[in-house]
C-alpha positions in Angstrom: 0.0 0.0 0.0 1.1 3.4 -1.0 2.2 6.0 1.3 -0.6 8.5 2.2 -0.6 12.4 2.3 -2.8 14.3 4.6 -3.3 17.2 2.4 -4.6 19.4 5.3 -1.4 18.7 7.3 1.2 18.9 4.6 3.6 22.1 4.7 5.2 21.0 1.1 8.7 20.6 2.1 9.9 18.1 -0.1 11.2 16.0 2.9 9.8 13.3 1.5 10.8 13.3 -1.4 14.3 14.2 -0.2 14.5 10.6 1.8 12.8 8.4 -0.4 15.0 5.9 -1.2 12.7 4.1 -4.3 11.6 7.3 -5.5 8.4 6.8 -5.0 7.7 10.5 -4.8 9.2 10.5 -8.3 8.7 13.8 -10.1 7.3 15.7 -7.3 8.0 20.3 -7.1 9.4 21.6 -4.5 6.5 23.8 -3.0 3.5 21.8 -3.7 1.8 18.7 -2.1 4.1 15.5 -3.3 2.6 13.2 -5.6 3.1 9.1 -5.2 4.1 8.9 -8.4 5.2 5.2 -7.9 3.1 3.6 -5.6 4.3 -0.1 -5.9 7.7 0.6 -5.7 7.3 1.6 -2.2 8.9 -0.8 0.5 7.7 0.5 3.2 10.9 1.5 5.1 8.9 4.4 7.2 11.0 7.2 6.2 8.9 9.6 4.9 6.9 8.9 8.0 9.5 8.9 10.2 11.1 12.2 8.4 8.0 14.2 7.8 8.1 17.0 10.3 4.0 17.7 10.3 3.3 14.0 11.0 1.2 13.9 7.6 2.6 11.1 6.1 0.7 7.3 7.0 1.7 4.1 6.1 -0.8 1.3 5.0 1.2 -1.6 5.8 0.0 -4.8 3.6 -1.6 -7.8 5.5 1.5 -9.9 4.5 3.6 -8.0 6.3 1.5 -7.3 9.3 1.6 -11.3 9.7 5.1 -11.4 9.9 5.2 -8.8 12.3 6.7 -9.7 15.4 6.9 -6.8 18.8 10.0 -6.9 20.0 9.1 -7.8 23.4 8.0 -11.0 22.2 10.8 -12.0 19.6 13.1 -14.8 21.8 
């Protein structure tokens, strides 16, 4: 699942974009609300969520991954 962009929230400051690694924001100005230009090429690595400084950035994590998710506090 793509990354999603609380367009109320966003400031447009391309810090997205910026730390991206799959350039997913691909083709996005500087200035106006990012575009997820390449949706399935996202990972989901959390950076734009972790980097965004509004907190307008949310992750949809797919149900595959969710499975394998494991807390820490229970890993052995």
């Amino acid at each position: 699942m793509p990354p999603v962009i609380d367009n109320n929230k966003c400031i447009q400051c391309g810090t997205c974009t910026e730390v991206c690694a799959e350039d997913v924001y691909f083709s996005s100005e500087a200035g106006k609300l990012p575009v997820v230009t390449y949706p399935e090429f996202c990972f989901h690595c959390n950076c734009c969520v972790e980097e965004c400084p509004v907190d307008a950035i949310t992750l949809r994590i797919p149900l595959p991954e969710m499975l394998l998710y494991k807390r820490e506090e229970e890993s052995l």
